[in-house]
N, C-alpha and C positions, 0 to 999 in steps of 0.2 A: 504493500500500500504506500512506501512512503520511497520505492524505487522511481527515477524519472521516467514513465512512460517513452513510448514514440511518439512522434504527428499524429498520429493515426489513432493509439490509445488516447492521448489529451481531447481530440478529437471527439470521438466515440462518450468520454466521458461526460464531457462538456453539452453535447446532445443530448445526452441519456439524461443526467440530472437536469437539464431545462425543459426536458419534452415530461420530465417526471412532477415538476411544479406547474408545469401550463395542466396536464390533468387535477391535481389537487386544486388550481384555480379554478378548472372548470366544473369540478365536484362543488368548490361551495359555494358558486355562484345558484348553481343548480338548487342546493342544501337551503342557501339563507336570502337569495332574492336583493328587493330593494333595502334588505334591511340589515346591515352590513353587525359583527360582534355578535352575532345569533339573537339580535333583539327580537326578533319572531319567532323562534323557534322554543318547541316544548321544552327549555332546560334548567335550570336553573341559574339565579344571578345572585350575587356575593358582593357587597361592597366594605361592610361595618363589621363582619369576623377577622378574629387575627390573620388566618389564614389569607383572607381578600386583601386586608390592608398588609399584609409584606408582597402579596402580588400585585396589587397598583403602585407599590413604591417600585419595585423591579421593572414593573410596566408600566410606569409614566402616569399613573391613573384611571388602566382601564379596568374596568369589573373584571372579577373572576366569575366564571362560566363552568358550567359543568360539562359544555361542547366544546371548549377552548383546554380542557386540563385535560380531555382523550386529544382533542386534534393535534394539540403541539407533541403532546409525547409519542405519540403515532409514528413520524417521520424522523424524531430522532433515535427512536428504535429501530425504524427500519434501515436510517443510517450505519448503526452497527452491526448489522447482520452478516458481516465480511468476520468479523471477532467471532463468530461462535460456527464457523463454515471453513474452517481450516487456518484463516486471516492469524498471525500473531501478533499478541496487542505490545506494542510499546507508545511510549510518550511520545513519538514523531505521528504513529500510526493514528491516533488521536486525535493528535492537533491536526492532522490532516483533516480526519471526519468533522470534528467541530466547526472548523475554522468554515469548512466546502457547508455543512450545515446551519449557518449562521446566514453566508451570503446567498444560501436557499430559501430562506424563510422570506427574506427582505427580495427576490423574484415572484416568490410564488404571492407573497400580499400585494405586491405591485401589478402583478399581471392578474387581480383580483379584480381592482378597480379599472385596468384601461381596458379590460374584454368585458366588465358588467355594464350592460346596454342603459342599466339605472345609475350608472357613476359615470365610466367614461373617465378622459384625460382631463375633461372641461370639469368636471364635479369633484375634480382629486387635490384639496383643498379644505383647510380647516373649517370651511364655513358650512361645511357639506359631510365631514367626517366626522363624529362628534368624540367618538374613541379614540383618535388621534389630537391628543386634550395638548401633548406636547410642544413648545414652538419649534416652525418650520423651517429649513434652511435651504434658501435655493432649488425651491420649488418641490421639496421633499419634506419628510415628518422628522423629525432630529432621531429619533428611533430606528429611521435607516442606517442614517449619517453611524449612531456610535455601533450596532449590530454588525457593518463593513468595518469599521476599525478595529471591533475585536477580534473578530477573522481573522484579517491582517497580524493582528499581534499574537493570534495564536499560531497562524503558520510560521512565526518569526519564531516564534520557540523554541520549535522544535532543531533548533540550530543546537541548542546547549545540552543537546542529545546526539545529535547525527555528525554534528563540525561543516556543514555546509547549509547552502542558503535551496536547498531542492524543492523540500515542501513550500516555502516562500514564492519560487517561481512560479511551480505549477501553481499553485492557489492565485498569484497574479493572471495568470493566463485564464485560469477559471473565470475570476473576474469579469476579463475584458469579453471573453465569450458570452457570459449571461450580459454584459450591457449590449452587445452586440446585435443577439437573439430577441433579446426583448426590443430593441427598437424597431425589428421586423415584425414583432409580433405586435406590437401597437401600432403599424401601420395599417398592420393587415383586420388588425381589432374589429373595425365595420363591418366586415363579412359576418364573423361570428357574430356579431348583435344582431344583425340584419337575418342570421338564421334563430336566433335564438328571440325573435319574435315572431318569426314566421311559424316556428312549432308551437307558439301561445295565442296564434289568432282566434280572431270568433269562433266558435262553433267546432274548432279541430280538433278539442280535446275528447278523446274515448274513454276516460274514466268508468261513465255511466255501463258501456259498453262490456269493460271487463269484470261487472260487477262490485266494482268501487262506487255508485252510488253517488250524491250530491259533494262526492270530495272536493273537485276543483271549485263550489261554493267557500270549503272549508278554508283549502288553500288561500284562497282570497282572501278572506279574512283575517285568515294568519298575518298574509304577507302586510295587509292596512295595521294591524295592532302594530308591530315590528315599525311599520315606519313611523308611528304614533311617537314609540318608545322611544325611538332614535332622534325621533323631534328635539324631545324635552333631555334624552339623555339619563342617565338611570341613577337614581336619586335616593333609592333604595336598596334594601339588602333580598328582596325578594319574598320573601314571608307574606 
């Protein structure tokens, strides 16, 4: 894990993990709609328990979630699954997975809001995101900003283990790949909104059909409470 690939493995990598966040983006866009922190969804929300308050300090402010404490651990499990599949762990090998898992997270939220038809590039913006409570820096949430630096200084690390600068490279190259990928991918952004309202028009939903019954009424609903929520921003502990 922490040997310098080829062209061709960097390559291959750097695909694989961006084509792996553009799906989890399109999972929750699917999951959570116009109403971005799971404010619509059946889960629970935490702001005034211990537990909530050390995770809005970590997290700038934002609620604890009972669909945010599976989703985030999700992917960084599935990050290590190289450790328990033959992979041997050391502290280069690590920093590698962190550092590559950090500037994953900060792709995959980002490629959240430029492919959701309800956000968009024009709506990604404090005055539109009410979970991103943090100030913004150069058109981004400062949550990016310090998630990319500790990346960075985790693949720097692993120097004071290996004696060179490897994992450092590749993780730069990692980098410049996902800014890369994503600027195609929020070019190409309108296509998928433009289908992703094409499968929600009038009358197209078969719910009824497969024996699901008045759900997409339900749906609807859901999705108005969620954007109610997200209006005012969550001011409670849930109870």
């Amino acid at each position: 894990m922490t040997d310098m690939p080829s062209t061709m493995g960097m390559v291959g990598r750097i695909l694989f993990l961006f084509a792996y966040a553009l799906m989890f983006a399109a999972v929750e866009i699917e999951i959570e709609g116009p109403a971005g922190w799971a404010a619509g969804l059946p889960t629970w929300f935490r702001v005034k328990t211990r537990a909530a308050r050390l995770y809005g300090r970590l997290m700038r402010g934002k609620p604890l979630t009972g669909y945010h404490a599976v989703m985030f651990v999700l992917p960084a499990w599935s990050f290590h699954l190289g450790f328990v599949s033959g992979v041997g762990w050391s502290w280069a090998a690590e920093a590698a997975t962190l550092s590559a898992y950090l500037a994953w997270v900060v792709t995959w939220d980002f490629l959240w809001f430029v492919l959701n038809p309800h956000f968009g590039w024009r709506r990604f913006q404090p005055a539109d995101v009410w979970w991103h409570r943090a100030p913004w820096l150069a058109r981004f949430p400062l949550d990016y900003w310090g998630a990319l630096v500790a990346s960075v200084a985790l693949a720097a690390s692993a120097v004071s283990t290996t004696g060179t600068f490897d994992v450092l490279v590749r993780h730069l190259v990692l980098l410049a790949g996902f800014a890369l990928l994503t600027l195609l991918a929020t070019a190409a952004a309108p296509l998928y909104q433009r289908w992703y309202l094409h499968m929600r028009r009038h009358g197209a939903d078969e719910r009824a059909l497969a024996g699901g019954g008045s759900g997409s009424k339900s749906a609807e609903s859901g999705r108005n409470a969620g954007v109610a929520v997200g209006a005012v921003g969550i001011g409670r502990d849930g109870e």
